[in-house]
N, C-alpha and C positions, 0 to 999 in steps of 0.2 A: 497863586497864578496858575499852577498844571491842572489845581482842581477847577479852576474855572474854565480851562480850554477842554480839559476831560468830559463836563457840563454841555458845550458846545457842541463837540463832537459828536456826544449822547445822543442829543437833540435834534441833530442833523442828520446822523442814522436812523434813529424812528420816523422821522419824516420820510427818509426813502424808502423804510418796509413800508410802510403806509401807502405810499403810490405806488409802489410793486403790487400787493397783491391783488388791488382789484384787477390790478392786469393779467395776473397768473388766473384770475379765477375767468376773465374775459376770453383768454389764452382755450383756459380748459373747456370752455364755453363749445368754441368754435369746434376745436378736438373734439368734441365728443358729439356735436350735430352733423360734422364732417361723415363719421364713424355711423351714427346711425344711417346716414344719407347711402352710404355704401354697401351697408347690409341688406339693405333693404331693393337693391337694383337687381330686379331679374334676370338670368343668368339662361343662356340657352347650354340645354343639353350638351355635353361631348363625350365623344368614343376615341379613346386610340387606334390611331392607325400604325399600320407597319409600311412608313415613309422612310427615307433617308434618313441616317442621323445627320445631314446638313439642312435636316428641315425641323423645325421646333410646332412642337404641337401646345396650344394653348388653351386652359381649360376654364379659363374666366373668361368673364365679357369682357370686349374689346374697349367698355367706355370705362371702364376701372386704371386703365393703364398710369392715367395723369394722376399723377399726387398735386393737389390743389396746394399752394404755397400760400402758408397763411399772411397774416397783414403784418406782423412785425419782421420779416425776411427782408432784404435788401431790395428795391425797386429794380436791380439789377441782376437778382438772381433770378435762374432760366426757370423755368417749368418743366419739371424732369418727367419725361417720357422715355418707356421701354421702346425698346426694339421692336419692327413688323412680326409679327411672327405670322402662321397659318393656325388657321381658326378653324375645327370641326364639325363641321354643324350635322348634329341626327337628323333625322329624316323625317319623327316627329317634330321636329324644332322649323323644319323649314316657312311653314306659315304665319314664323313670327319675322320674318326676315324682310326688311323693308327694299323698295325697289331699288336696284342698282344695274349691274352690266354682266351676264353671263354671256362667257366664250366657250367656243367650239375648239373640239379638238385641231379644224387645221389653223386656227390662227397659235395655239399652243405649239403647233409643229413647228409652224414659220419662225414663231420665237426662237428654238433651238435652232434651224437652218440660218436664218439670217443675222449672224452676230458677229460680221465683220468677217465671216468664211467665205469664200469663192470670190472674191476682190469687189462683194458687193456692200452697199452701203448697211451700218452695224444699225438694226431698228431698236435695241436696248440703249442703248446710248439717250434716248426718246422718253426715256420713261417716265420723269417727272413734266415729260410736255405731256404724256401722253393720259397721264391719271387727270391734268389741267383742261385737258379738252374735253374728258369726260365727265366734267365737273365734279370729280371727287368722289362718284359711288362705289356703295361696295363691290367687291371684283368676285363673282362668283362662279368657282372651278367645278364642275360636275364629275363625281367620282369617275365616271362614263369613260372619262379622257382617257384614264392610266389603262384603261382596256385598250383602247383604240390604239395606243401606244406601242403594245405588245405584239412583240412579231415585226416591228416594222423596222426601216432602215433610213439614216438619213442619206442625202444624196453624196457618191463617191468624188463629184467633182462640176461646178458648172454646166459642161456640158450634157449633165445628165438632165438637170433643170430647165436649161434650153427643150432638149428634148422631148422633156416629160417622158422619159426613159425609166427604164424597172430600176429602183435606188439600191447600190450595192455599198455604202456605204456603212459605218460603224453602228451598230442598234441602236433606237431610239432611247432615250434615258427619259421616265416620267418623273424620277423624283428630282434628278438634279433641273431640269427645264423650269420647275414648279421654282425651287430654291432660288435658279435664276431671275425668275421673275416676279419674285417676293423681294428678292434684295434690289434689281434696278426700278422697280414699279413706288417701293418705297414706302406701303403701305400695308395693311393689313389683308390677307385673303382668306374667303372661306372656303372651303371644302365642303363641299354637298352629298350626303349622300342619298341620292336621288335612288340608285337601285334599291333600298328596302321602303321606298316610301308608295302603297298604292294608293295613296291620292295622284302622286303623278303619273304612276302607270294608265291609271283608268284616262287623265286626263290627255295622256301619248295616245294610248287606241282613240282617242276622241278624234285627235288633231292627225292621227295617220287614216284612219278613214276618211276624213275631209278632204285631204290635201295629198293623198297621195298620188290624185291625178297631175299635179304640178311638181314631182316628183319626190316629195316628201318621203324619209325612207329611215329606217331605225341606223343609228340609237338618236339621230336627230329627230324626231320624235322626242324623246324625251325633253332636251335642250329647248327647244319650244312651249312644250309641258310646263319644264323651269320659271322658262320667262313668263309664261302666262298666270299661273299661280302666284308668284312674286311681284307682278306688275314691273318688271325689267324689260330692260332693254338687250338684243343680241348680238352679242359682235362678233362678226364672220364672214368666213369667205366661199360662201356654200349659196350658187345661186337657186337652186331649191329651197332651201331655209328663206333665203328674204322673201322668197315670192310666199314663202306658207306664212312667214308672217305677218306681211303684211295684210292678207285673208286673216288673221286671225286677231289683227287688229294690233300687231307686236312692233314696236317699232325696233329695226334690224337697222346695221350699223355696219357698211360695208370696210370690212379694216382694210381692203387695197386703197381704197379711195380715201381714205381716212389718214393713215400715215404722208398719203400723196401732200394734203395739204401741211400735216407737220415736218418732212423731211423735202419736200418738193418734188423729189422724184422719189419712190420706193424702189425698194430691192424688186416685188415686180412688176413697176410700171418699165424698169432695167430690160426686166426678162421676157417681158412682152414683147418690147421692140428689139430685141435681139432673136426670138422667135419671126417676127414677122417679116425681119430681112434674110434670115435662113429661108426662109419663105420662096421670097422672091427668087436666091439666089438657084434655087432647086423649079423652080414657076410650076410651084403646085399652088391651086386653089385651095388654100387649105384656114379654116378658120383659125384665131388665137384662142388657143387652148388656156380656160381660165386655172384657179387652183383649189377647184372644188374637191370632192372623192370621187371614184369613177363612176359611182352610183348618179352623180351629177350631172351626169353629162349621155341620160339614155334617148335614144331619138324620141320625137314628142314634148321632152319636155323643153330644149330649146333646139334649134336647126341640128339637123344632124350635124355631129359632131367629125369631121376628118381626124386620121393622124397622121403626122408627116414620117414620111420614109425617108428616109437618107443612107444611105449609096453609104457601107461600111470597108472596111479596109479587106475584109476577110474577099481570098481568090485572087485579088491584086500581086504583083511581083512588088519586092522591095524595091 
């Protein structure tokens, strides 16, 4: 009797190696087309930078990240993706880089001003609306920024922004701003490095001799250059940039008006009408000062520009 159930047993183990291993070999199959298919994916160039270490530099392509879950995994198990990190890109590598959304330094600025400081509306809070409205392209940083960065200051308080007053606030931070807006944006960023690249140089003197009658003026010049070689689009707050782009055929992406329709009112459609009642309240004729550079704003390129005086404390008795 045991040796007839032993027999059974026998018989019924062989049977299940048997249909195991075409599946191990089906298994190994997949594994190893997986595996070539990864090797085989072109890989742009990277450089290290000396960013923050709360910024992670990544030196694979950004379409490696997904490990592909094979077919005997649970229909329930996730699709494990790494973390956003920031992506390098040399400056040979950049004409492999498909159209996406390159920003200007002051929309980078605005991110670090407006994140819930000065009792004004936090525009980070936004960010998964905001990569949704841009339908998802890649987000390209032009090394250019972290210059533009240096030396600067953010504002000490409201009234300085009203103002458009000299910012005497705490210095500008390029790495942690980037960090910020790789962890609420939620996605991957590249890093450009546009300075050692003279394809785009040649292509900046192209587009600053065109258009520097409409005030086009460095290093925006280059950020046009960007988008033009990439077939991108430019989000900014720089009304010389959209008017050269649109001469140059760029489609420019006004971020005041843009948040407007995601937040409904922006931090400064806020500071506009808070300028324009300071306005009234002093009745100087005096335009709204947009949130260009001051390079922006030279007579000719659009009305001359006022700036409001207001009557300071200093000579007054307590």
């Amino acid at each position: 009797m045991n040796r007839e159930i032993s027999k059974i047993v026998e018989q019924v183990l062989n049977r299940i190696l048997q249909s195991v291993k075409p599946v191990k070999n089906l298994v190994q199959f997949f594994v190893n087309l997986t595996t070539s298919k990864q090797s085989k994916t072109p890989t742009l160039k990277k450089t290290s930078q000396k960013l923050s270490s709360a910024i992670q530099i990544k030196k694979v392509d950004h379409k490696q990240q997904t490990l592909i879950p094979l077919f005997f995994e649970k229909p329930s198990d996730p699709v494990i993706q790494s973390h956003p990190t920031i992506i390098t890109v040399d400056s040979e590598c950049i004409s492999q880089l498909e159209p996406g959304i390159v920003i200007d330094a002051n929309v980078l600025m605005r991110w670090e001003d407006f994140d819930g400081k000065y009792s004004l509306p936090d525009i980070t809070k936004h960010g998964h609306d905001i990569i949704k409205k841009l339908q998802n392209k890649p987000i390209y940083v032009p090394d250019t920024i972290e210059e533009e960065f240096r030396g600067k200051r953010c504002p000490r308080n409201r009234r300085e922004i009203i103002r458009d007053a000299e910012k005497t606030g705490t210095p500008r931070n390029f790495n942690n701003t980037l960090a910020e807006l790789l962890k609420k944006l939620g996605v991957d960023i590249y890093y450009v490095e546009i300075q050692n690249s003279s394809e785009l140089h040649r292509k900046a003197n192209e587009c600053l001799t065109k258009f520097s009658k409409v005030g086009l003026h460095k290093p925006d010049d280059m950020y046009l250059a960007l988008a033009c070689v990439t077939k991108s689009d430019l989000l900014t707050l720089d009304c010389p940039l959209m008017e050269s782009s649109k001469k140059a055929g760029v489609k420019s992406i006004n971020f005041h008006l843009f948040l407007d329709k995601i937040m409904k009112k922006s931090p400064m459609t806020i500071i506009v009408e808070e300028r324009k009642k300071l306005h009234q309240q002093h009745k100087k004729s005096v335009p709204v000062i947009l949130f260009g550079n001051q390079n922006s704003f030279k007579p000719g390129i659009l009305k001359e520009w006022g700036r409001l005086e207001i009557p300071t404390m200093r000579g007054r008795k307590k």
